[in-house]
Backbone as JSON Lines, residues from 0, in Angstrom:
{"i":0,"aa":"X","n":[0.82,-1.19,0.0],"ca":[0.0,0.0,0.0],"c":[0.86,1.26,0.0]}
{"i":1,"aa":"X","n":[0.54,2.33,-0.59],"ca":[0.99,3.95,-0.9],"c":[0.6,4.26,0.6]}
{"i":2,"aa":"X","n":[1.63,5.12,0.96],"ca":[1.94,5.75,2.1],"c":[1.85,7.25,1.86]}
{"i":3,"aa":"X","n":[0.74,8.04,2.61],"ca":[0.74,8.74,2.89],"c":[1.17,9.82,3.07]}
{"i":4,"aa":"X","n":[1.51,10.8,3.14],"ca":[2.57,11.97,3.8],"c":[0.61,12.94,5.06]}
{"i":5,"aa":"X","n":[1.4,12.37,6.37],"ca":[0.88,13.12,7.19],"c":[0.83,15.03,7.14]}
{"i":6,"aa":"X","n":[1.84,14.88,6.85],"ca":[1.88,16.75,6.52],"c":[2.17,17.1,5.4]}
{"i":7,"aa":"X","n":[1.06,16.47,4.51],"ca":[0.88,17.23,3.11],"c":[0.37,18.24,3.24]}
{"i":8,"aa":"X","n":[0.05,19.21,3.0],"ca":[-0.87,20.09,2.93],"c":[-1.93,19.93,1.43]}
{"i":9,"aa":"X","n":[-3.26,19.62,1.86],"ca":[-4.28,19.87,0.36],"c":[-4.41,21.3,0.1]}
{"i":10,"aa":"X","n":[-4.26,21.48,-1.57],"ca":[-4.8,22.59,-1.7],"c":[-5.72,22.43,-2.74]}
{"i":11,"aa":"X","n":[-6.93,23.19,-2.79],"ca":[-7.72,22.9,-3.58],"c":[-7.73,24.13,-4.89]}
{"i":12,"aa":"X","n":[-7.75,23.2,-6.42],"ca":[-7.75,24.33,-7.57],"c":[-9.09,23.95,-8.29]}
{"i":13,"aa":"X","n":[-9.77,25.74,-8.98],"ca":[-10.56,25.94,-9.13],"c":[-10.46,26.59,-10.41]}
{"i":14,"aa":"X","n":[-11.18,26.42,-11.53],"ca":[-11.08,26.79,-12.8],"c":[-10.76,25.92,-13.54]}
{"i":15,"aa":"X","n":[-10.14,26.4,-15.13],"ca":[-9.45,25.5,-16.1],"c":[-8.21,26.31,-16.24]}
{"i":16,"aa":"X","n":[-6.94,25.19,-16.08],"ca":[-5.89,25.48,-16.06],"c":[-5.04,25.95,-17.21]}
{"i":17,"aa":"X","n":[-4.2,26.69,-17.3],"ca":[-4.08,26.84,-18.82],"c":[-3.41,25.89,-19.67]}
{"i":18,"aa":"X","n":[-4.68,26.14,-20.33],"ca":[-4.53,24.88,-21.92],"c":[-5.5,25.42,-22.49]}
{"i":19,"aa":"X","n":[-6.24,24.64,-23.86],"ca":[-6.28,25.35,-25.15],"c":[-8.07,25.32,-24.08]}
{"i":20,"aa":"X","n":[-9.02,26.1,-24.94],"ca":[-10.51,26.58,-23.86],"c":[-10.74,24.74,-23.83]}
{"i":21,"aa":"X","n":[-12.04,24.82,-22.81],"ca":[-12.6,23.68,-22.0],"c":[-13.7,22.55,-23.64]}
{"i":22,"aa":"X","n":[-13.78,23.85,-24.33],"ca":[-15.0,23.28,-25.44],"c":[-14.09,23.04,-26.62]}
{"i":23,"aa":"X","n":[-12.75,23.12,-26.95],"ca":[-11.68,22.56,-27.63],"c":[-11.5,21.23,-27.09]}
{"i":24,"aa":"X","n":[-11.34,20.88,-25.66],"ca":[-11.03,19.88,-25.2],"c":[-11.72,18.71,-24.97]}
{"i":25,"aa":"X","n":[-13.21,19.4,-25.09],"ca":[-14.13,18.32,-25.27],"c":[-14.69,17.98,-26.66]}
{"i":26,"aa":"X","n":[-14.23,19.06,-27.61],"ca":[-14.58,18.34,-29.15],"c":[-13.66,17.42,-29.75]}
{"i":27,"aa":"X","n":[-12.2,17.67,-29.09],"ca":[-10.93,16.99,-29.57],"c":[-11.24,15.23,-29.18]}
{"i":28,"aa":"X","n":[-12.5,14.87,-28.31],"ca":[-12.44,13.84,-27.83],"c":[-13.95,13.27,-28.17]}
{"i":29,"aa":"X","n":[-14.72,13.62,-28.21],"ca":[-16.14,13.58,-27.86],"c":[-16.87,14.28,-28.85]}
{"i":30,"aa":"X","n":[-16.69,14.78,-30.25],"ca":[-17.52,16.07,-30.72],"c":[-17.94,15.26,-31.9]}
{"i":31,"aa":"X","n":[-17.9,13.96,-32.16],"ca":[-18.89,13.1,-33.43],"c":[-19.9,11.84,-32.42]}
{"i":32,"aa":"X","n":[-19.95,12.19,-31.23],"ca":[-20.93,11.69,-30.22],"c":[-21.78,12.02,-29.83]}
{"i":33,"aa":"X","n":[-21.4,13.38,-29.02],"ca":[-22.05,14.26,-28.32],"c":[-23.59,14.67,-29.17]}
{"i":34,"aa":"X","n":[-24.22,14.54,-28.44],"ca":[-25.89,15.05,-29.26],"c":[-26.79,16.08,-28.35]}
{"i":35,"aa":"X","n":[-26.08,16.18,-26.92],"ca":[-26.61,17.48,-26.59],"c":[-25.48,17.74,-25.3]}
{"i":36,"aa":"X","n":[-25.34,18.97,-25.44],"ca":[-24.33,19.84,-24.18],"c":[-25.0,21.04,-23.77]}
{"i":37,"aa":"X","n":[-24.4,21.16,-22.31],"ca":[-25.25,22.08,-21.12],"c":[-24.34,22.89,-20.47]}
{"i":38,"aa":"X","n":[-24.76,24.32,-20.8],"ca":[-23.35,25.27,-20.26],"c":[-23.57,25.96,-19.13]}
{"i":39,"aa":"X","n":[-24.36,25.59,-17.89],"ca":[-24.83,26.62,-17.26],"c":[-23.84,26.86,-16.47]}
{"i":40,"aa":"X","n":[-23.78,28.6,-15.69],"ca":[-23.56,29.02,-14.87],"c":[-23.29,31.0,-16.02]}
{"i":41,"aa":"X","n":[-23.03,31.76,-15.07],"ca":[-23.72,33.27,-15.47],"c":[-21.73,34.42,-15.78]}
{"i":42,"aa":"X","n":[-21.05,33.6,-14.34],"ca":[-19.64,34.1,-14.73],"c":[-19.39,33.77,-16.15]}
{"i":43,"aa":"X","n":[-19.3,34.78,-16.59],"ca":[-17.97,34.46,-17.97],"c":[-18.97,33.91,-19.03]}
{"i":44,"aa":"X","n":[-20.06,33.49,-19.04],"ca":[-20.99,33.6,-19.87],"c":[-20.95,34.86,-21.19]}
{"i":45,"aa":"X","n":[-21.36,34.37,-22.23],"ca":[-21.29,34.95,-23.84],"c":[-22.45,36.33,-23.58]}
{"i":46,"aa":"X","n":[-22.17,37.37,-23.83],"ca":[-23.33,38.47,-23.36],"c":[-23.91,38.11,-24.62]}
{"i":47,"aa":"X","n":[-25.37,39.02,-24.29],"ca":[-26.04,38.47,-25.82],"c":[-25.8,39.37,-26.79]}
{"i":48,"aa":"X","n":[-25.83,41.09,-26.21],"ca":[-25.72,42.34,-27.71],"c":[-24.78,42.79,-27.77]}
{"i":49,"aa":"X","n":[-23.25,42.29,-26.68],"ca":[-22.24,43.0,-26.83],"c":[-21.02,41.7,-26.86]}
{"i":50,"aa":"X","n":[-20.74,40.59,-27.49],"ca":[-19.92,39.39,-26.93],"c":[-18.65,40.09,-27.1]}
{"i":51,"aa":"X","n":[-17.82,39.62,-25.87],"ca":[-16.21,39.79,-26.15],"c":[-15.85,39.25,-26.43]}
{"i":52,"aa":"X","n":[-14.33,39.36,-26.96],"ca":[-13.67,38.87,-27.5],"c":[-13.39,37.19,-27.25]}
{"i":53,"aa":"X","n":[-13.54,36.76,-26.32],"ca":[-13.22,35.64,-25.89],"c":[-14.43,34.87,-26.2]}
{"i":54,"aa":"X","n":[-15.21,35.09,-26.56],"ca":[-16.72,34.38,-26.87],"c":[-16.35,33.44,-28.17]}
{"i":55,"aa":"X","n":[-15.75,33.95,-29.04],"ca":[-15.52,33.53,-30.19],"c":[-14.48,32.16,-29.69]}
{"i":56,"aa":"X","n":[-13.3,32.27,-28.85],"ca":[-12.45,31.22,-28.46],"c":[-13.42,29.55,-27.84]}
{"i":57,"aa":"X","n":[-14.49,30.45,-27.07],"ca":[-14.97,29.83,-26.03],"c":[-16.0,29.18,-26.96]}
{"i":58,"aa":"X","n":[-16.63,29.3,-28.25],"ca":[-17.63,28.95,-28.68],"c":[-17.48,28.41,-30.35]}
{"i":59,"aa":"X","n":[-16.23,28.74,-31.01],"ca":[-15.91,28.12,-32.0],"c":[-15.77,26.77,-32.46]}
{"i":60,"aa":"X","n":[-15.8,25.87,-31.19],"ca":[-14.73,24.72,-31.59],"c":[-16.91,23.59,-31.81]}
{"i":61,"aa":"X","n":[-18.14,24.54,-31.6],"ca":[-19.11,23.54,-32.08],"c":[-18.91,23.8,-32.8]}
{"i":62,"aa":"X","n":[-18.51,24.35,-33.82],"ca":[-18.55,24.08,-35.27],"c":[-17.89,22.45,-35.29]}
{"i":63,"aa":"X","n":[-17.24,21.6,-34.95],"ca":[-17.38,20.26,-35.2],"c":[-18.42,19.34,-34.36]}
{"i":64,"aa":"X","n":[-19.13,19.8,-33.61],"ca":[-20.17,19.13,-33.2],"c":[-21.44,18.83,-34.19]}
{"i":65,"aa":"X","n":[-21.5,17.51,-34.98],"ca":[-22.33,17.4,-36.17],"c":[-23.18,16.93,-35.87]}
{"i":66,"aa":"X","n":[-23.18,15.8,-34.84],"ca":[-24.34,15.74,-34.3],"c":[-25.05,16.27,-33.23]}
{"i":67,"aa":"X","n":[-24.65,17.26,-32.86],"ca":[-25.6,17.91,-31.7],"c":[-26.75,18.31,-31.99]}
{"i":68,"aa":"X","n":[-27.78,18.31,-31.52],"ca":[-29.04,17.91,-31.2],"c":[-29.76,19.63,-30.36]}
{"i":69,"aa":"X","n":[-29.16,19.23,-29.21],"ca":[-29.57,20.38,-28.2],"c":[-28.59,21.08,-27.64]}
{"i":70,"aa":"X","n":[-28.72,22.48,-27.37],"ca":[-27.4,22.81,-26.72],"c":[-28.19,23.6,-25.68]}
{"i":71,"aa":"X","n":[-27.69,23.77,-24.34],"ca":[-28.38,24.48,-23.61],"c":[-27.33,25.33,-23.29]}
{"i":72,"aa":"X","n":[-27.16,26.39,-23.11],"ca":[-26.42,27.62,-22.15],"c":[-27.15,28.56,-21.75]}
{"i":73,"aa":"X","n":[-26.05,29.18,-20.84],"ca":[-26.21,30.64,-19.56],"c":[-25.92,31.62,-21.03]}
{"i":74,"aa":"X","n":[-26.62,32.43,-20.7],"ca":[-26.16,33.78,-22.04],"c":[-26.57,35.08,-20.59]}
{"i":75,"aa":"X","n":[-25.47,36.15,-20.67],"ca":[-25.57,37.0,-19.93],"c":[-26.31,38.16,-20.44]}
{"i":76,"aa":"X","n":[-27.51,38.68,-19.96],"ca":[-28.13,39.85,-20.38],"c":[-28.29,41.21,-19.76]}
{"i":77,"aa":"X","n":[-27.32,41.9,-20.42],"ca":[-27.41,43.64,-20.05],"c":[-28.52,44.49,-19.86]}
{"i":78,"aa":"X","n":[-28.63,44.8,-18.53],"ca":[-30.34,45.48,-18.45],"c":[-30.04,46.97,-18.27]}
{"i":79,"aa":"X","n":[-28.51,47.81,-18.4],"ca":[-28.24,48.67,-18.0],"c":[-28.79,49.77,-19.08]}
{"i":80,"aa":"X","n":[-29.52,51.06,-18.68],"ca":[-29.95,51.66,-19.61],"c":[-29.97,53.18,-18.5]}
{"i":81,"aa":"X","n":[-29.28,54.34,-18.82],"ca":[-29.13,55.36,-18.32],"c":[-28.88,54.81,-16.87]}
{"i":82,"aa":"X","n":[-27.68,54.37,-16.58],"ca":[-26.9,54.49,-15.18],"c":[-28.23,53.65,-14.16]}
{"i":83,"aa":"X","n":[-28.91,52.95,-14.96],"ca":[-29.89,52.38,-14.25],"c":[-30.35,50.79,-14.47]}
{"i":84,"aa":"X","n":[-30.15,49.53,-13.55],"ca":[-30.42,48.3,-14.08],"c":[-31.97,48.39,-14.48]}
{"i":85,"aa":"X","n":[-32.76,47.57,-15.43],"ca":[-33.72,47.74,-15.75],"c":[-34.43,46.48,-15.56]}
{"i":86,"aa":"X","n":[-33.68,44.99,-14.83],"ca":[-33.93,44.33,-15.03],"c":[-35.64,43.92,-14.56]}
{"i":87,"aa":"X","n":[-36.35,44.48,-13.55],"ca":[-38.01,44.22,-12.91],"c":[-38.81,44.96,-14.18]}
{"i":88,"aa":"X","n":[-38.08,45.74,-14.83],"ca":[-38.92,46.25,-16.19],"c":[-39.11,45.64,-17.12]}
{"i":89,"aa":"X","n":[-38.21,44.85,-17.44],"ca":[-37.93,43.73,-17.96],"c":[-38.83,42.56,-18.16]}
{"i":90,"aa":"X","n":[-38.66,42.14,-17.28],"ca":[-39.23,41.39,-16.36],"c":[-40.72,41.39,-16.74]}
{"i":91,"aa":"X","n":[-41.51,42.88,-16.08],"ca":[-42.85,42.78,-16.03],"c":[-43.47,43.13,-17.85]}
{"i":92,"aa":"X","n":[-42.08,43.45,-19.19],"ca":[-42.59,43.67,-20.2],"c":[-42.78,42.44,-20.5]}
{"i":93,"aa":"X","n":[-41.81,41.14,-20.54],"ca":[-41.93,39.74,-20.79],"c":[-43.52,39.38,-20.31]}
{"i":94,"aa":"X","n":[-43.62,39.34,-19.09],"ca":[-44.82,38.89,-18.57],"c":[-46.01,39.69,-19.27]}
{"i":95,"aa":"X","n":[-46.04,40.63,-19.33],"ca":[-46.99,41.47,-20.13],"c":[-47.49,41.23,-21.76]}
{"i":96,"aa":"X","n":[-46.24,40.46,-22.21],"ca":[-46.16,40.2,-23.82],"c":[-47.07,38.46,-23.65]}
{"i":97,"aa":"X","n":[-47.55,37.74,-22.48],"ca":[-47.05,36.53,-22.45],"c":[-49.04,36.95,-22.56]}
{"i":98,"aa":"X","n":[-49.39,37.37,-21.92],"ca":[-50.86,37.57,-21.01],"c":[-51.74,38.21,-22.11]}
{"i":99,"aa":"X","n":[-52.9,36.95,-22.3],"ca":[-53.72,38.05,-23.42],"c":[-54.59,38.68,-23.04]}
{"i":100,"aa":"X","n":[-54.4,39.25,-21.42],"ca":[-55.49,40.34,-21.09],"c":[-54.79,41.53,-21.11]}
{"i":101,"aa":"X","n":[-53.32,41.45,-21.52],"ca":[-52.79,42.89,-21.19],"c":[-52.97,44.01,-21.86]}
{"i":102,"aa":"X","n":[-53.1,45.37,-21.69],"ca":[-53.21,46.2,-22.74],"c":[-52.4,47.37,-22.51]}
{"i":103,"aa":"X","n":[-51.17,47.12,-21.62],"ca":[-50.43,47.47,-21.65],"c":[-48.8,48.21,-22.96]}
{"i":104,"aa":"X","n":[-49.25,47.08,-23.39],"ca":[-47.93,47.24,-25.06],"c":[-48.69,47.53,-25.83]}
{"i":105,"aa":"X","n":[-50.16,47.93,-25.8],"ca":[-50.89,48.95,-27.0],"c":[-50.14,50.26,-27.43]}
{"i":106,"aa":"X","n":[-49.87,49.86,-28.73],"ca":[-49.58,51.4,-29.03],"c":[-50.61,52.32,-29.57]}
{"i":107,"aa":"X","n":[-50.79,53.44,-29.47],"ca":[-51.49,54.58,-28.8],"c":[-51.24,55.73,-30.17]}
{"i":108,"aa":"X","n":[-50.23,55.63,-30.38],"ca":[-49.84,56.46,-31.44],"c":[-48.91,56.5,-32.72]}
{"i":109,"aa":"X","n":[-49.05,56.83,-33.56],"ca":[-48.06,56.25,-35.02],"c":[-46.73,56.73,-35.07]}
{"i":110,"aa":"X","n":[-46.23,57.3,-34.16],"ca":[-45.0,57.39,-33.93],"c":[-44.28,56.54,-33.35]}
{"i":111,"aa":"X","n":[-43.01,56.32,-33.8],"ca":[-42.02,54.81,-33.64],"c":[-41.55,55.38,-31.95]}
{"i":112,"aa":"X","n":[-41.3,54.36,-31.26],"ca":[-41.19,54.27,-29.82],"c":[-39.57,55.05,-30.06]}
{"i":113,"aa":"X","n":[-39.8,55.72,-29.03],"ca":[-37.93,56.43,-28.6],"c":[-37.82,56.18,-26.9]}
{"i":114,"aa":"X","n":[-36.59,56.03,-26.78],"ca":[-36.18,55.95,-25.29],"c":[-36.02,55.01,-24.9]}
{"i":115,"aa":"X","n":[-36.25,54.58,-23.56],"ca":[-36.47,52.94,-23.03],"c":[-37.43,51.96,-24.1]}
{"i":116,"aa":"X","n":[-38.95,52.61,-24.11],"ca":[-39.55,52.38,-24.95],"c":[-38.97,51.33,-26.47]}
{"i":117,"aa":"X","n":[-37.96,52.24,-26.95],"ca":[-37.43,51.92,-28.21],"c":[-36.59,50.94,-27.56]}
{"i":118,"aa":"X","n":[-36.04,50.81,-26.74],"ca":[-34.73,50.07,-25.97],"c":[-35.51,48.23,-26.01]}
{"i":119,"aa":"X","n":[-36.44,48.98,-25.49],"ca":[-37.66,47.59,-24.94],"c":[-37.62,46.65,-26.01]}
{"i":120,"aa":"X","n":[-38.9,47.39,-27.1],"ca":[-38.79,46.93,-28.51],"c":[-37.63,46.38,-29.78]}
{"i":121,"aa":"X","n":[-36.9,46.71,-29.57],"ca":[-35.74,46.33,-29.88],"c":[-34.66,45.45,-29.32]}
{"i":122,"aa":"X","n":[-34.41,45.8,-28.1],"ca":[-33.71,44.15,-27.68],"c":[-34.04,43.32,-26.57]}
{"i":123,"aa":"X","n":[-35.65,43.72,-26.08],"ca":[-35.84,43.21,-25.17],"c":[-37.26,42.08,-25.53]}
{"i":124,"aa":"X","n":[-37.99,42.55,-26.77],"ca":[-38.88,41.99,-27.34],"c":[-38.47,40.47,-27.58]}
{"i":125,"aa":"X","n":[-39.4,39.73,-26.94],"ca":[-39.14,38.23,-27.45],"c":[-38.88,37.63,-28.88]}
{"i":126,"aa":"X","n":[-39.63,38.07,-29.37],"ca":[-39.23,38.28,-31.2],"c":[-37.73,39.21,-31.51]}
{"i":127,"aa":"X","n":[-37.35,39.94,-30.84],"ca":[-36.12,40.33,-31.03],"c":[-35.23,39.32,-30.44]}
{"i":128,"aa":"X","n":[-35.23,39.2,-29.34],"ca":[-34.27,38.29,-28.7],"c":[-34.13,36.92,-29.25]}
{"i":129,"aa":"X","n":[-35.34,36.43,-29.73],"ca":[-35.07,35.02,-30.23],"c":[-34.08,35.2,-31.62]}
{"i":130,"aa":"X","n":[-34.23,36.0,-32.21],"ca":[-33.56,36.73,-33.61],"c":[-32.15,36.83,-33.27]}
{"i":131,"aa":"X","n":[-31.78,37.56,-32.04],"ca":[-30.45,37.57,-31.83],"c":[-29.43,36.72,-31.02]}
{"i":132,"aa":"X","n":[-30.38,35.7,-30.38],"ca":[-30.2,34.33,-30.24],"c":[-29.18,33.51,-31.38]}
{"i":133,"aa":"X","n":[-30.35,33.59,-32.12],"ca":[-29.83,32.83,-33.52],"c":[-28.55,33.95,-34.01]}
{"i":134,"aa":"X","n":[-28.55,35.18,-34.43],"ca":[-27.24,35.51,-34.67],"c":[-26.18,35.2,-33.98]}
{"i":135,"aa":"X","n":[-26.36,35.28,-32.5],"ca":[-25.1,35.24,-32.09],"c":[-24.66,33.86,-31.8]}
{"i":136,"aa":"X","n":[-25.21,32.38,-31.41],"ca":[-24.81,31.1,-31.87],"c":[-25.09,30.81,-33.24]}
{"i":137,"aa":"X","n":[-25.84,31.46,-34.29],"ca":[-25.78,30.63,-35.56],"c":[-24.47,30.47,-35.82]}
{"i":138,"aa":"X","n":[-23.72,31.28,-36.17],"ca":[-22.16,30.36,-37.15],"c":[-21.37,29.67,-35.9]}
{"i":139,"aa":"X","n":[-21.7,29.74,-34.47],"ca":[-20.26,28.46,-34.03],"c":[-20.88,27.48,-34.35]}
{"i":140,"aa":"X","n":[-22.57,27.13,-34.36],"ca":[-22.97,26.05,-34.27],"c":[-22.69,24.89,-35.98]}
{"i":141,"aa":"X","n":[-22.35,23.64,-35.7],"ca":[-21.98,23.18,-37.04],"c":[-23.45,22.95,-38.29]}
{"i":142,"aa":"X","n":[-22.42,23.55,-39.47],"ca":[-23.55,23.53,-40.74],"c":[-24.51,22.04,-40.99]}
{"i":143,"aa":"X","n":[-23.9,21.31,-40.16],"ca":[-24.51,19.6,-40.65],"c":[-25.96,19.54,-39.17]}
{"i":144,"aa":"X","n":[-25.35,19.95,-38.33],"ca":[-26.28,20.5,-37.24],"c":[-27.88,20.9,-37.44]}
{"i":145,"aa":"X","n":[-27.21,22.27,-37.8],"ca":[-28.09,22.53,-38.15],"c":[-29.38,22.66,-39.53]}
{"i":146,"aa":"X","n":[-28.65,21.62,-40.67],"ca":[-29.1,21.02,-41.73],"c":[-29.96,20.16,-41.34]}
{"i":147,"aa":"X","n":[-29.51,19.56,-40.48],"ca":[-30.65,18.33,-40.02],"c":[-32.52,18.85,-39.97]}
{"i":148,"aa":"X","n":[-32.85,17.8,-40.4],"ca":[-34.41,17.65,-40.35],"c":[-34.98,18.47,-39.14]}
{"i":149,"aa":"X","n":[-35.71,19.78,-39.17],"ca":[-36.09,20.04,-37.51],"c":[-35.18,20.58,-37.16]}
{"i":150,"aa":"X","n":[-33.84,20.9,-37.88],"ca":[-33.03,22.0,-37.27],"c":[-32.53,22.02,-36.03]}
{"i":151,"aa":"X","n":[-31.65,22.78,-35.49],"ca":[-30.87,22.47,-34.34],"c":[-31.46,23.38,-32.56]}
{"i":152,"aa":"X","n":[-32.31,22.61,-31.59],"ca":[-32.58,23.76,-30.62],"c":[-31.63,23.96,-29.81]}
{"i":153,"aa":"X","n":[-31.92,25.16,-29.62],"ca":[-30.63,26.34,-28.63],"c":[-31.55,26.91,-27.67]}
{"i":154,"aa":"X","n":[-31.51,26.31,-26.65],"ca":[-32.14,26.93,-24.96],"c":[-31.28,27.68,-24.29]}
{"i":155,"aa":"X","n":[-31.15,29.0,-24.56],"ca":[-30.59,30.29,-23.75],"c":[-31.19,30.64,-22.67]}
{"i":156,"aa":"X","n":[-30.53,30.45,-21.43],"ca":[-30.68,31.0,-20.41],"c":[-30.6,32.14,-19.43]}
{"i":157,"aa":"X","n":[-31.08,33.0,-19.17],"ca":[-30.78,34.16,-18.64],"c":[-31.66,34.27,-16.98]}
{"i":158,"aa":"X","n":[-30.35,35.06,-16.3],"ca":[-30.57,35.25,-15.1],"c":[-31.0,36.89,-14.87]}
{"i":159,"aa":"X","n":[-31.77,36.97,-14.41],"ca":[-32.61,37.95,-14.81],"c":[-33.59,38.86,-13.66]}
{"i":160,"aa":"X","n":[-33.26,40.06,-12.73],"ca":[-34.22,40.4,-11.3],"c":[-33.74,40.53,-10.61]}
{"i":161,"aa":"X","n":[-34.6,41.27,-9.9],"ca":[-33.73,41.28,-8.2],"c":[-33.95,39.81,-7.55]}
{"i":162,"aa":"X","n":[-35.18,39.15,-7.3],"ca":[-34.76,37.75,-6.96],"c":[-33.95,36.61,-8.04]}
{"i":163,"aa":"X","n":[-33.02,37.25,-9.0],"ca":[-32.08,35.83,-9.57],"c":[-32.92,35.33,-10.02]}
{"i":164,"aa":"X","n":[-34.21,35.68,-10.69],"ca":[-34.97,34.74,-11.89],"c":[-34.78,34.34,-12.93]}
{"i":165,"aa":"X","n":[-34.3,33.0,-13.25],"ca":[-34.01,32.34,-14.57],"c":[-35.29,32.34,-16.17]}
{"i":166,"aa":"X","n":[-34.63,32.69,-16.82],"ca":[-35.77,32.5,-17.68],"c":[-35.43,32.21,-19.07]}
{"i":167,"aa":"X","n":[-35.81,31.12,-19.66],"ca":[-35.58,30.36,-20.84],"c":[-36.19,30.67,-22.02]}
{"i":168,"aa":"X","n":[-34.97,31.0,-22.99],"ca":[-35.84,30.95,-24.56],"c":[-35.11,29.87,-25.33]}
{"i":169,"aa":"X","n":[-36.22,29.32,-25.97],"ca":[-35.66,27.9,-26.74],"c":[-35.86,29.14,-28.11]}
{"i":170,"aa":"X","n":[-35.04,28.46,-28.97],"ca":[-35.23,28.73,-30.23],"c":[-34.79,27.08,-31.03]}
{"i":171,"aa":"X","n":[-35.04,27.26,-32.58],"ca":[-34.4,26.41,-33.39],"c":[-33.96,27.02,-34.57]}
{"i":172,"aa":"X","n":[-32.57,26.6,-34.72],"ca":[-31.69,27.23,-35.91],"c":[-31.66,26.34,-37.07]}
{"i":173,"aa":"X","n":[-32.28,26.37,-37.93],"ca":[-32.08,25.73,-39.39],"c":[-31.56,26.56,-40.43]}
{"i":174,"aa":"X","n":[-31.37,25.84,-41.89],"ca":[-31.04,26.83,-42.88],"c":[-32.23,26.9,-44.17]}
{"i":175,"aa":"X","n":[-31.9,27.69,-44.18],"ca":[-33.23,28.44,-44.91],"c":[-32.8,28.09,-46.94]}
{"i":176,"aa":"X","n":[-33.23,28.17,-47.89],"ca":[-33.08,27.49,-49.04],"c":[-31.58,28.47,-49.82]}
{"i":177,"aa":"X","n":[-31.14,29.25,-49.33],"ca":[-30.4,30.0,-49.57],"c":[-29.02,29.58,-48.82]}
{"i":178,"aa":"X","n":[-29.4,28.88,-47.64],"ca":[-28.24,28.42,-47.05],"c":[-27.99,29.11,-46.24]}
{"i":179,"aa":"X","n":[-28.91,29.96,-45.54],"ca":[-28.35,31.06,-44.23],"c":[-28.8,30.77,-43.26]}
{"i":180,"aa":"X","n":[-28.75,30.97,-42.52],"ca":[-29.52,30.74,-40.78],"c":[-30.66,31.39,-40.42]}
{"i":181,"aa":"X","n":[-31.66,30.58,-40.26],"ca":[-32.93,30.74,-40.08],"c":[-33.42,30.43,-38.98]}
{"i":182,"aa":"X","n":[-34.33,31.53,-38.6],"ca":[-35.22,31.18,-36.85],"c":[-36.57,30.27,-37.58]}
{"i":183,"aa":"X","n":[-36.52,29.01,-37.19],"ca":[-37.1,28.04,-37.91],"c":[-38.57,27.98,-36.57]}
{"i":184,"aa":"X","n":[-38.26,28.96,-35.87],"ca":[-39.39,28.68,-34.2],"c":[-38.77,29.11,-32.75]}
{"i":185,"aa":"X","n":[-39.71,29.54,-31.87],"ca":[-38.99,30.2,-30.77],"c":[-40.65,29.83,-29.46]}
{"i":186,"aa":"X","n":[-40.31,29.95,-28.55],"ca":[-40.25,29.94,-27.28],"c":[-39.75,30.78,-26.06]}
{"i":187,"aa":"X","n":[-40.72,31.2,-25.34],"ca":[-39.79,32.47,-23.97],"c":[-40.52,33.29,-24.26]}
{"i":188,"aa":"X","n":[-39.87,34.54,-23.4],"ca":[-39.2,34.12,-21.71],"c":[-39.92,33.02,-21.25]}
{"i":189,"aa":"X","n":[-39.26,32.13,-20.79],"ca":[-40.77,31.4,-19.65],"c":[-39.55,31.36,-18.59]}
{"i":190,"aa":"X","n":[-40.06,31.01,-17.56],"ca":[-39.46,31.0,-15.86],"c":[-38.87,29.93,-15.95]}
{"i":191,"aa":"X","n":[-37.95,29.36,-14.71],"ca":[-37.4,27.79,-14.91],"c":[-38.29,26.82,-14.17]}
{"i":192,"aa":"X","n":[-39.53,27.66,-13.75],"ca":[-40.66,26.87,-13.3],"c":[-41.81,26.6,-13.96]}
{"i":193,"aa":"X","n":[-41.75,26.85,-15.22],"ca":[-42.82,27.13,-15.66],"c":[-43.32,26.02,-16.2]}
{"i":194,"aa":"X","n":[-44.89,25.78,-16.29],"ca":[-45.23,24.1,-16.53],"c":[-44.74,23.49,-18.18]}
{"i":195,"aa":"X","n":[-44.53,24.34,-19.1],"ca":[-43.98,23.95,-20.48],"c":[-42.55,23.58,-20.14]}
């Protein structure tokens, strides 16, 4: 039997150590298998309207994932709008878009929304967001992927409120007869409780 050392000291390491990113290392081994992968957590997560630079490192290597199926990830969403988080506004426009008693998002007048307003409509609208969903994973995800019959779904996750409310938009990325990336169907906000 291996002997011990009484005064080792453990230390415990946390992260990925340096070597080539974590999703290189799992396609180099695993990426003509794999049929669905799950990215959660919110650190270091791909923002959705502004990705840095490192998004591209961290998210390139599905392009050899041919058979993937489903991909689920954390996508980080910016609620900052005039020195102010916006996220419960947010929040109650989703819920408002969801409810067909609301009459709240009536527009009132033929002039195009400016301000938050315009902010709303534009990248906060579920029809927007599912749209930029698909831009910003359509090209890592692989062309055979998303060729497939039924196209490829992408469940983006966002943490979202003052209570840390999760809330899910599925989309599906196919290609359209031209060969470009197409929102083939969408889903969301819904809660991570929600009965669908």
């Amino acid at each position: 039997p291996e002997q011990i050392d009484s005064n080792e000291v453990f230390e415990a390491e946390y992260g990925w150590p340096p070597a080539a990113p974590f999703m290189h290392t799992l396609a180099s081994y695993h990426a003509d298998t794999v049929t669905e992968l799950k990215f959660c957590g919110y650190r270091g997560a791909p923002l959705l309207w502004n990705p840095t630079p490192i998004t591209n490192y961290m998210m390139a290597p599905l392009r050899h994932f041919h058979n993937l199926r489903h991909l689920i990830l954390s996508l980080w969403l910016h609620t900052l709008w005039e020195d102010d988080h916006r996220d419960d506004e947010i929040l109650d426009y989703w819920l408002n878009t969801r409810s067909p008693t609301t009459t709240a998002l009536v527009v009132t007048s033929n002039e195009p929304p400016t301000g938050w307003a315009a902010e709303l409509a534009t990248k906060y609208a579920p029809s927007a967001m599912a749209a930029r969903i698909v831009a910003l994973m359509g090209p890592y995800i692989s062309e055979q992927a998303k060729s497939q019959p039924g196209g490829m779904h992408v469940r983006a996750s966002f943490c979202i409120g003052s209570y840390g409310g999760l809330f899910d938009f599925d989309v599906t990325i196919g290609k359209d007869a031209d060969g470009k990336d197409e929102l083939r169907g969408w889903k969301g906000p819904r809660e991570e409780l929600h009965p669908e």
